[in-house]
VMD Tcl script that builds the backbone (N, CA, C; Angstrom):
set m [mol new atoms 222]
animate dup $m
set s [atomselect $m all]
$s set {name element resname resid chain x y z} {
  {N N UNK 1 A -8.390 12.711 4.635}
  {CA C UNK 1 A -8.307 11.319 4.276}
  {C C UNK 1 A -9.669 10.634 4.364}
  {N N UNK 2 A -10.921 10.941 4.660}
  {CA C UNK 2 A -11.616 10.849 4.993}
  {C C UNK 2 A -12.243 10.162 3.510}
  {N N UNK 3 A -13.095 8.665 3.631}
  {CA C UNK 3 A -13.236 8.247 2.057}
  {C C UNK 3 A -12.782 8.100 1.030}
  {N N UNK 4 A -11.532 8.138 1.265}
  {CA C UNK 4 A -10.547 7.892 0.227}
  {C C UNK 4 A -10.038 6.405 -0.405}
  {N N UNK 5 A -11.182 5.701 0.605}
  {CA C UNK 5 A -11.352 4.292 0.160}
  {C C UNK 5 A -12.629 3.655 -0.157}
  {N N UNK 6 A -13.050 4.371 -1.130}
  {CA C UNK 6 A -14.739 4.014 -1.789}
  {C C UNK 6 A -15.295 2.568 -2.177}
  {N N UNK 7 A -13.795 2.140 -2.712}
  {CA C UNK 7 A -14.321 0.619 -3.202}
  {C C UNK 7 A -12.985 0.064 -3.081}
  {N N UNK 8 A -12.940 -1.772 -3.265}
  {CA C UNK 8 A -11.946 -2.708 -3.578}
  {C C UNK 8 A -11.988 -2.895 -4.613}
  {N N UNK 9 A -12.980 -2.395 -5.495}
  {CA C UNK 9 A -13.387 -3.061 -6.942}
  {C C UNK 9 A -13.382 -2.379 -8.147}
  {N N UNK 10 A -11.859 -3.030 -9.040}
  {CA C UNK 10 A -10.735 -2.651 -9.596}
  {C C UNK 10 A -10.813 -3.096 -11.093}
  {N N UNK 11 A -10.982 -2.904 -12.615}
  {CA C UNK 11 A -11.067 -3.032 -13.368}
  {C C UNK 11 A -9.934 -4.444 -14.266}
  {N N UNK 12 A -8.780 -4.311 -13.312}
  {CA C UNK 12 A -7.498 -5.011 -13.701}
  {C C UNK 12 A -6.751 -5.184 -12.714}
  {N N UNK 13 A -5.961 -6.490 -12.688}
  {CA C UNK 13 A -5.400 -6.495 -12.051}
  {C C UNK 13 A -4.464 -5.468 -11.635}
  {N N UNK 14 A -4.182 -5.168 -12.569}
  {CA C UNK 14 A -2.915 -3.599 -12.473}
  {C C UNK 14 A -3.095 -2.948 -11.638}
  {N N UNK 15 A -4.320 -2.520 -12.079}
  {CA C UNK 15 A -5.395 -1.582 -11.048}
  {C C UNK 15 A -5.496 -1.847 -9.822}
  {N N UNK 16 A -5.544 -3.189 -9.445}
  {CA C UNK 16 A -5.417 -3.597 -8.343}
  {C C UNK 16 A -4.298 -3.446 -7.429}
  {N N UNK 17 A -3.677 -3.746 -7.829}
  {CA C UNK 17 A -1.959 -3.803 -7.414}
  {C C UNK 17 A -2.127 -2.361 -7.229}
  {N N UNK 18 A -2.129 -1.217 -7.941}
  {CA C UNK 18 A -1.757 -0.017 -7.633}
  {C C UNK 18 A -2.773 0.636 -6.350}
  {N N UNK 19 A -3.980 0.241 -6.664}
  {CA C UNK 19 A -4.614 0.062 -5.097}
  {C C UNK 19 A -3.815 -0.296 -3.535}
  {N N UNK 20 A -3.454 -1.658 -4.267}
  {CA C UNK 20 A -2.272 -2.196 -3.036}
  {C C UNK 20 A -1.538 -1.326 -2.663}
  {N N UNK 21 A -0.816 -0.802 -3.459}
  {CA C UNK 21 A 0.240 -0.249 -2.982}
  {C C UNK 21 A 0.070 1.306 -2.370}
  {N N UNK 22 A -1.250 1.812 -2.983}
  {CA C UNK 22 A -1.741 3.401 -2.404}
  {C C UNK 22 A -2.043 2.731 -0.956}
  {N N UNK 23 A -2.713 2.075 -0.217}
  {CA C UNK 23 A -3.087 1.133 0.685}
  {C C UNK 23 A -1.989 1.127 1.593}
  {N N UNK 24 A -1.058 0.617 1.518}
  {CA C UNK 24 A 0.404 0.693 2.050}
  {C C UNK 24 A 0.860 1.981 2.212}
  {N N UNK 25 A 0.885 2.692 1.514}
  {CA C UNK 25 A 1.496 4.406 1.473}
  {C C UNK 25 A 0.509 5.099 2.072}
  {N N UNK 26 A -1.006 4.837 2.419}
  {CA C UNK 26 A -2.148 5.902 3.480}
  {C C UNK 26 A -1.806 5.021 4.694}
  {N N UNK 27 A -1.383 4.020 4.641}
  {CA C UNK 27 A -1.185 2.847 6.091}
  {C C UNK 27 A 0.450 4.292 6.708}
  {N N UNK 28 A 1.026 4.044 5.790}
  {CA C UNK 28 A 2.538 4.680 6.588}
  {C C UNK 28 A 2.070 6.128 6.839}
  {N N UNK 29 A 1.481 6.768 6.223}
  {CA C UNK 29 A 0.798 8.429 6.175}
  {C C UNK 29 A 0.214 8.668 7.389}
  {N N UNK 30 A -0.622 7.893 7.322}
  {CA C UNK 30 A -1.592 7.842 8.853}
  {C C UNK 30 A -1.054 7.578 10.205}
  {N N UNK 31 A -0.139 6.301 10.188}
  {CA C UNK 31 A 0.756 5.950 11.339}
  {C C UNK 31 A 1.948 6.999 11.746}
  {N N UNK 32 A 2.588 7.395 10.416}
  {CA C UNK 32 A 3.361 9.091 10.785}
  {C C UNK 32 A 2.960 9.823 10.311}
  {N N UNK 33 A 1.803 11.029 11.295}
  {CA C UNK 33 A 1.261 11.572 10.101}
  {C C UNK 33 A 2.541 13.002 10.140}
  {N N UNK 34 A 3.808 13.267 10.342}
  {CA C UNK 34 A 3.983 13.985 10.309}
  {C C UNK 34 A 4.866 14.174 9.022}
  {N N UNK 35 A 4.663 14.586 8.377}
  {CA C UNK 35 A 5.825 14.806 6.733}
  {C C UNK 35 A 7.344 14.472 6.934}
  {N N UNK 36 A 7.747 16.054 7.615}
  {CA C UNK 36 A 8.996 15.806 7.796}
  {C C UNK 36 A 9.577 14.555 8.017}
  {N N UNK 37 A 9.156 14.016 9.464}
  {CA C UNK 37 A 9.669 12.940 9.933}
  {C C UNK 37 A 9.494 11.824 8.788}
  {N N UNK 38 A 8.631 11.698 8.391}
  {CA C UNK 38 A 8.702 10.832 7.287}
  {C C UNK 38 A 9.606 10.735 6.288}
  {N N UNK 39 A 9.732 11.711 5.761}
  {CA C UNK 39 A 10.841 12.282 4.759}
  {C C UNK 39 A 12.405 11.896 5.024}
  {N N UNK 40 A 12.537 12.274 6.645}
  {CA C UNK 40 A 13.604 12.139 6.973}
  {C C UNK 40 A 14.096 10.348 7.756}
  {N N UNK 41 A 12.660 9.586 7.485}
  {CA C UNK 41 A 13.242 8.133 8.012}
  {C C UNK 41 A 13.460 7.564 6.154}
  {N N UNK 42 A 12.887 8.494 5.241}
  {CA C UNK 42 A 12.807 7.514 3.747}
  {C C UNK 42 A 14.550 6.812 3.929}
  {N N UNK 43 A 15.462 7.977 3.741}
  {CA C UNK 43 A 16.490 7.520 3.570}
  {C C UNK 43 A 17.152 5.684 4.364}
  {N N UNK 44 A 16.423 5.772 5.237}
  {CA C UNK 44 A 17.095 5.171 6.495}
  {C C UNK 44 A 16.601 3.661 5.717}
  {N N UNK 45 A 15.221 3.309 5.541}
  {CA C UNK 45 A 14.498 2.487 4.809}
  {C C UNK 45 A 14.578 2.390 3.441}
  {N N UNK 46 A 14.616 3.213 2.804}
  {CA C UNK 46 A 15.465 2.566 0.953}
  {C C UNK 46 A 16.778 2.308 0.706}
  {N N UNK 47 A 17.311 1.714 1.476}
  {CA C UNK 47 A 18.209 1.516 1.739}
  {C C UNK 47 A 18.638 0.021 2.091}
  {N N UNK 48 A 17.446 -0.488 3.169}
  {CA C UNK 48 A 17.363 -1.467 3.880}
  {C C UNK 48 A 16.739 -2.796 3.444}
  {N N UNK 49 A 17.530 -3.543 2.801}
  {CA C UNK 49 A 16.994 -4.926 2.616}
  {C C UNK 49 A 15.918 -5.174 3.569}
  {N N UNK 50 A 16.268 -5.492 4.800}
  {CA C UNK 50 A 14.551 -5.906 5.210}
  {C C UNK 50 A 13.770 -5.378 5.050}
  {N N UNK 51 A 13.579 -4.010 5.172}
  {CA C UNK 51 A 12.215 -2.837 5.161}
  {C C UNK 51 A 11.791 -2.877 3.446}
  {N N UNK 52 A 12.565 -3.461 2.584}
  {CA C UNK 52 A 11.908 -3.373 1.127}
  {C C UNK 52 A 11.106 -4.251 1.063}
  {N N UNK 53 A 11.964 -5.758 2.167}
  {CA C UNK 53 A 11.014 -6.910 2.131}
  {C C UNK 53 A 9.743 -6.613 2.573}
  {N N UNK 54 A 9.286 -5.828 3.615}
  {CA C UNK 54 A 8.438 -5.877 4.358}
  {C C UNK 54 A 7.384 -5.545 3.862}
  {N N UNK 55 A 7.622 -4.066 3.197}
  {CA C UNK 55 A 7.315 -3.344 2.262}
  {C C UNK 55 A 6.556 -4.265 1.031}
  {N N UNK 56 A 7.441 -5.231 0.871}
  {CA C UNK 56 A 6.408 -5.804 -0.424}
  {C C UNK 56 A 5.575 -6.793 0.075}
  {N N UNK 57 A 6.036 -7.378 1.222}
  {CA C UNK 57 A 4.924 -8.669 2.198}
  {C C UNK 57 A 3.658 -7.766 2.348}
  {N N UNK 58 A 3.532 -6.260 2.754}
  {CA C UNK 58 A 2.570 -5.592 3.535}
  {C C UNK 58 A 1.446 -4.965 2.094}
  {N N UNK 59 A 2.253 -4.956 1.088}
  {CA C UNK 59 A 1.539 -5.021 -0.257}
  {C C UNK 59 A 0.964 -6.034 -1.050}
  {N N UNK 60 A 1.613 -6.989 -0.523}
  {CA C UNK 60 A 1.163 -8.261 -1.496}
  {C C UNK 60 A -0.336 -8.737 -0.666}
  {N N UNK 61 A -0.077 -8.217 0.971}
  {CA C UNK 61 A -1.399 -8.885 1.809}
  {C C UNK 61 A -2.562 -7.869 0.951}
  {N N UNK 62 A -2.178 -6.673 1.207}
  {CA C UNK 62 A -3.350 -5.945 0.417}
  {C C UNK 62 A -3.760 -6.324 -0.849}
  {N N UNK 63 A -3.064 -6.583 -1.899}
  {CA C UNK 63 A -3.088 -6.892 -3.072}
  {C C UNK 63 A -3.804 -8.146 -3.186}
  {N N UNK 64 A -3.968 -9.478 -1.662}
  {CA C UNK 64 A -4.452 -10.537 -2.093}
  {C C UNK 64 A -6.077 -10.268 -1.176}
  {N N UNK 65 A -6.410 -9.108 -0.607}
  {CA C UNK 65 A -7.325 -8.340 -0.068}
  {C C UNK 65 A -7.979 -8.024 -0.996}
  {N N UNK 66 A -7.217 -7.224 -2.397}
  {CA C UNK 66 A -8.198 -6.396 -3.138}
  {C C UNK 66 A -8.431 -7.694 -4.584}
  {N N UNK 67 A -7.582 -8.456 -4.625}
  {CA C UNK 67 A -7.725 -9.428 -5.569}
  {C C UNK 67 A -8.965 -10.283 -4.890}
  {N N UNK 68 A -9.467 -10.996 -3.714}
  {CA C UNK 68 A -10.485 -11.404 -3.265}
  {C C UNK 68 A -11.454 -10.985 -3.543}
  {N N UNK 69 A -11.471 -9.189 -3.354}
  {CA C UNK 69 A -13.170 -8.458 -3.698}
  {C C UNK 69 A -13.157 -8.406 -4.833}
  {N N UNK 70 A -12.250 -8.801 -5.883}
  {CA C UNK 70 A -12.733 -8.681 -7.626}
  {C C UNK 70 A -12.807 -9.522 -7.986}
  {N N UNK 71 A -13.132 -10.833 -6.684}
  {CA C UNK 71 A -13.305 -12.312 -7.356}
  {C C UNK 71 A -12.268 -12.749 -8.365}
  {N N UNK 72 A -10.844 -12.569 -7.837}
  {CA C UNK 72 A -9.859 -13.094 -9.089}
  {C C UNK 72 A -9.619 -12.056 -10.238}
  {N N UNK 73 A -10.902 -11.004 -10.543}
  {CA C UNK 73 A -10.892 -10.813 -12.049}
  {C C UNK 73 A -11.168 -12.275 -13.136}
  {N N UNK 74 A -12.171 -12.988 -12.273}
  {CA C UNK 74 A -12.471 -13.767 -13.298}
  {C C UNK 74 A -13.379 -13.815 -14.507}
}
mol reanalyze $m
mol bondsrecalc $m
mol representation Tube
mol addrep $m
């Protein structure tokens, strides 16, 4: 995992967003780094109204992280 975050600075918003959301998915990777277990809480959490919410609160912070370093895309 090492550098797998070179830049914030994203061609499109799209681009951005999908940043966000890789961001969120090395955040959960790293905190469990163990597969299985991971695998085996997915079920428990797609499932779960709050954890989708959370899920998109913990993306949208990144997303207004990586939207800051591209100056808007203005």
């Amino acid at each position: 995992m090492d550098n797998w975050l070179s830049t914030l600075i994203t061609a499109t918003p799209t681009d951005g967003y999908n940043l966000a959301v890789k961001m969120s998915r090395v955040a959960v990777k790293l905190t469990q780094g163990d597969a299985a277990i991971r695998d085996k809480l997915r079920p428990d959490y797609a499932e779960n109204a709050d954890s989708l919410i959370a899920v998109s609160q913990v993306v949208a912070t990144h997303f207004a992280t990586v939207a800051a370093a591209n100056g808007y895309w203005k």
